[in-house]
PADOLUM-596829 format. One line per field, with one value per residue (C-alpha): residue in one letter; z, x, y; chain. Coordinates in nm, 3 decimals, decimal comma. Layout:
BEGIN
bami <- [a ...]
Z <- [Z ...]
X <- [X ...]
Y <- [Y ...]
vexke <- [A ...]
***
This chain:
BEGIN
bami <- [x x x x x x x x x x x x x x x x x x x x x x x x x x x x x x x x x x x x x x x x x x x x x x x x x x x x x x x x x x x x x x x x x x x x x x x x x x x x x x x x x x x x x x x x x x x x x x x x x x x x x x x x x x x x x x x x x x x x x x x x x x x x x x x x x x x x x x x x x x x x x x x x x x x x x x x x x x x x x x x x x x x x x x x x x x x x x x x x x x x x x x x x x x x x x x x x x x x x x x x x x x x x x x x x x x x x x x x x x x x x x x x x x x x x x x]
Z <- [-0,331 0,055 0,115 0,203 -0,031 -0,065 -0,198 -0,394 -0,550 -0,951 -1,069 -1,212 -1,302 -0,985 -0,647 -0,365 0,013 0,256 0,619 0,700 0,484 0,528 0,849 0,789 0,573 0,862 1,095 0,862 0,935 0,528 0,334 0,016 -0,263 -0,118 -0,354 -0,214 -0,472 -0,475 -0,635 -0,715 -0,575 -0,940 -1,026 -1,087 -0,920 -0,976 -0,820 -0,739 -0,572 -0,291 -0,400 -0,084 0,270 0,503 0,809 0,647 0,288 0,034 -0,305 -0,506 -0,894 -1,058 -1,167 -1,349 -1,368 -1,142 -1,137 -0,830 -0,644 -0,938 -0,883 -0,988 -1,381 -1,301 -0,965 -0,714 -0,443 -0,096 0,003 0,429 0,651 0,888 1,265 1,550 1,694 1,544 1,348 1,006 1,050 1,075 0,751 0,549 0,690 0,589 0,263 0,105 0,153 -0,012 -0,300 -0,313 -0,514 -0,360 -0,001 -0,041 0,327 0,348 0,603 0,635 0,824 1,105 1,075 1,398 1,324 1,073 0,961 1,018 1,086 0,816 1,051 1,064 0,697 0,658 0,905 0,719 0,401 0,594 0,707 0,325 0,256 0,537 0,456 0,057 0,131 0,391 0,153 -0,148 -0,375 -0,652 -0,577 -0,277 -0,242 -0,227 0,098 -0,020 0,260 0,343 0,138 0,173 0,045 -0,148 -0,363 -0,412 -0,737 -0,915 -1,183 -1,314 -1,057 -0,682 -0,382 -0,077 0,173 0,291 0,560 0,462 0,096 -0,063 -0,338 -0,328 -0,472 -0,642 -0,858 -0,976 -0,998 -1,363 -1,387 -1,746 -1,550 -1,213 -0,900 -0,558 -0,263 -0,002 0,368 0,639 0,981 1,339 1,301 0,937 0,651 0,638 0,439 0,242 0,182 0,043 -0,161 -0,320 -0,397 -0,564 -0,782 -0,934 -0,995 -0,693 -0,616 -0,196 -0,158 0,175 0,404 0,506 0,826 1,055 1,162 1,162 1,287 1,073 1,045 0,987 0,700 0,473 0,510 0,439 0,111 -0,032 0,116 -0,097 -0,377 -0,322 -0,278 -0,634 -0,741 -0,932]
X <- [0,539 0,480 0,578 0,176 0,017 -0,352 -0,508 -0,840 -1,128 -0,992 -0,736 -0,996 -0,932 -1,107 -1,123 -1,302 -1,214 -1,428 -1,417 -1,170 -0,902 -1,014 -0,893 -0,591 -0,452 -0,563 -0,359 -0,064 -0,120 -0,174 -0,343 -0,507 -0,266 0,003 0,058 0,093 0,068 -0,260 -0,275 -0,552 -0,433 -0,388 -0,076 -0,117 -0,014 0,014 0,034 -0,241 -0,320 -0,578 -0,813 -1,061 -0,982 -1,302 -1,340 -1,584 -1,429 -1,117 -1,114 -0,807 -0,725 -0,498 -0,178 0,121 0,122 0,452 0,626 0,510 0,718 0,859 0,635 0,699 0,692 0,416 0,126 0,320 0,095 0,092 -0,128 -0,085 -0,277 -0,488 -0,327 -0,409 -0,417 -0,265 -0,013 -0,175 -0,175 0,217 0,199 0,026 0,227 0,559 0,364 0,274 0,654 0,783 0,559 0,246 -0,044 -0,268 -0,309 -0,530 -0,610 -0,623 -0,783 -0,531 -0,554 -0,353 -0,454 -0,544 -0,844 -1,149 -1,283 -1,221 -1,472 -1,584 -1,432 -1,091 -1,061 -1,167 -0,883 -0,654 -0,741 -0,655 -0,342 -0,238 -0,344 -0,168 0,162 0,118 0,158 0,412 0,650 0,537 0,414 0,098 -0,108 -0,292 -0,294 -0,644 -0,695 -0,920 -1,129 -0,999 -1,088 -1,002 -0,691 -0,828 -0,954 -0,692 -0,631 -0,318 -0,146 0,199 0,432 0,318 0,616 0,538 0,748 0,838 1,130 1,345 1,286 1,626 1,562 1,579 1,314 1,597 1,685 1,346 1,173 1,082 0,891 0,725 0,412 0,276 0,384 0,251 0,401 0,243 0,274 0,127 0,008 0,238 0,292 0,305 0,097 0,057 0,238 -0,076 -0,122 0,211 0,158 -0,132 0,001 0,301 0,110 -0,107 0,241 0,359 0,740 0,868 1,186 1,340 1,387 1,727 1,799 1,625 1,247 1,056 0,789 0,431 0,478 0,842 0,810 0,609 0,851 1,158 0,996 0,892 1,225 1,441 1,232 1,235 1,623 1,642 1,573 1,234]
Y <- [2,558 2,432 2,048 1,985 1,754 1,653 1,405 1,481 1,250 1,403 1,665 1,907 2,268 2,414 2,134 2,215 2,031 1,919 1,977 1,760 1,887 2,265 2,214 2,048 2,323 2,604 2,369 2,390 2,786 2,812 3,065 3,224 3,263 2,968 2,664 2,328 1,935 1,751 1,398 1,167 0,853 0,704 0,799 1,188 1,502 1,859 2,183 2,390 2,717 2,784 3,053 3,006 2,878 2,927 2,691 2,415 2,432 2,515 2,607 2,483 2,613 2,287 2,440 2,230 1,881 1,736 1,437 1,170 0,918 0,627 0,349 -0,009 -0,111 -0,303 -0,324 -0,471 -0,648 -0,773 -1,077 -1,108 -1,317 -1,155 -1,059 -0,941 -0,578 -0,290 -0,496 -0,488 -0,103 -0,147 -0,378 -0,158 0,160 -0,001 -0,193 0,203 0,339 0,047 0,063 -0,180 -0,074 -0,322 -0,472 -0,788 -0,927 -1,299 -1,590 -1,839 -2,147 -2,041 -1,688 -1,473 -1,380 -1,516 -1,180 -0,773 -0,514 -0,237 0,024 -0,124 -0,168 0,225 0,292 0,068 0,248 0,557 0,472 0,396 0,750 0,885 0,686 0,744 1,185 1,076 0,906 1,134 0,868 0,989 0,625 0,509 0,139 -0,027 -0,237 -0,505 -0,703 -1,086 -1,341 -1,707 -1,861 -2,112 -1,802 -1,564 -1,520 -1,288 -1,176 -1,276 -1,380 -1,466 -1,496 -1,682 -1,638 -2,002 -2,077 -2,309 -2,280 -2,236 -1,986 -1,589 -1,345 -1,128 -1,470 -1,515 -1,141 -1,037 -0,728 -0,840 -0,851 -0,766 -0,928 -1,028 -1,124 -1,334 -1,375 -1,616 -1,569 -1,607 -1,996 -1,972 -2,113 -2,500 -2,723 -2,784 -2,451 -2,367 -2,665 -2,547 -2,212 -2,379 -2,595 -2,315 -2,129 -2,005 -1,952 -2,053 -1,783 -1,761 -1,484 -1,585 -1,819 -1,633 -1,654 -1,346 -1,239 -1,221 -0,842 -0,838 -1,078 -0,903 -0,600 -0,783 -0,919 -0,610 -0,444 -0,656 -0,571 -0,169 -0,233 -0,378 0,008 -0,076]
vexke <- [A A A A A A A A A A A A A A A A A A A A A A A A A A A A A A A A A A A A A A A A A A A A A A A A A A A A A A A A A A A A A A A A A A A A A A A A A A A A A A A A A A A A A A A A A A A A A A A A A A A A A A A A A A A A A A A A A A A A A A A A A A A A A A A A A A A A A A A A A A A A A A A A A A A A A A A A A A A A A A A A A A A A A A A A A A A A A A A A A A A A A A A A A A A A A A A A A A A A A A A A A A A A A A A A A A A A A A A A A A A A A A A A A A A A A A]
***
């Protein structure tokens, strides 16, 4: 079995590729008869065998079922502020090795920018799928468009990342349920804001006595979760 994996819309018995993929596997100088891992972007992945390989199509036959990368016990999120330029590409590159599920773009009151184009939330999406075969993981985090603050909403245990707060995520983490982590924009999220996180439930941790930068910080959260081993 090759190293290639693909990712395809359902593990069926017989999968055929588009174009785009076609291509990819006559790149990777593959052929009829070698076996490579697709996966579904849920969670499953198996080995399958390409039957057909023509220049605008592939036919794939599934083959055994196969373990994917160990994913949290429960959906582990990332809530970021919008910025600017190719840095939320870098978020959500480092925010897929480390093991989100979920990517849920956010307009802060100090955020960079107010909104994001349909095209660069399909290329974000891509770069998940790009960095989910990279680091061999079975599930494809969603990249949701922004929404405001004020109307986030999650599940279990939220993290906001809060300098100066004097409590650590590893203290307070409990994987009964699923957790989010949340990050603010260069310059930070207001007082106010962090306030009204904390009163619907929200826990300030620190990330140590340094400032980082607004993509740094929401790699050094999910970092010290991935180092936990969950």
């Amino acid at each position: 079995m090759t190293d290639t994996r693909i990712r395809v819309q359902e593990l069926t018995p017989q999968m055929t590729l588009g174009p785009r993929e076609a291509r990819h596997l006559h790149v990777l100088r593959l052929k009829v008869g070698d076996v490579l891992r697709v996966f579904d972007g849920q969670g499953a992945e198996a080995g399958a065998e390409i039957m057909e390989l023509e220049a605008g199509h592939a036919v794939l036959i599934l083959g055994a079922a196969v373990s994917g990368a160990a994913e949290t016990p429960f959906p582990l999120t990332l809530a970021v502020a919008l910025l600017k330029g190719d840095k939320l590409s870098d978020v959500v590159r480092a925010a897929t090795e480390l093991g989100v599920a979920r990517v849920q773009l956010l307009v802060t009151a100090r955020a960079d920018a107010r909104e994001i184009g349909a095209q660069k939330l399909l290329r974000l999406g891509r770069v998940a799928e790009e960095a989910s075969k990279q680091s061999r993981r079975a599930v494809v985090p969603e990249v949701l468009a922004p929404i405001a603050l004020a109307d986030f909403r999650w599940d279990g245990q939220l993290f906001v990342a809060q300098p100066g707060s004097a409590r650590r995520i590893m203290n307070l983490l409990d994987w009964a349920a699923p957790v989010t982590v949340l990050t603010g924009p260069e310059g930070g999220l207001t007082d106010t804001e962090v306030a009204g996180l904390i009163e619907r439930g929200a826990h300030a941790v620190t990330l140590g006595p340094r400032i980082l930068r607004a993509e740094t910080a929401p790699v050094a959260l999910l970092g010290a979760i991935a180092a936990a081993g969950e």
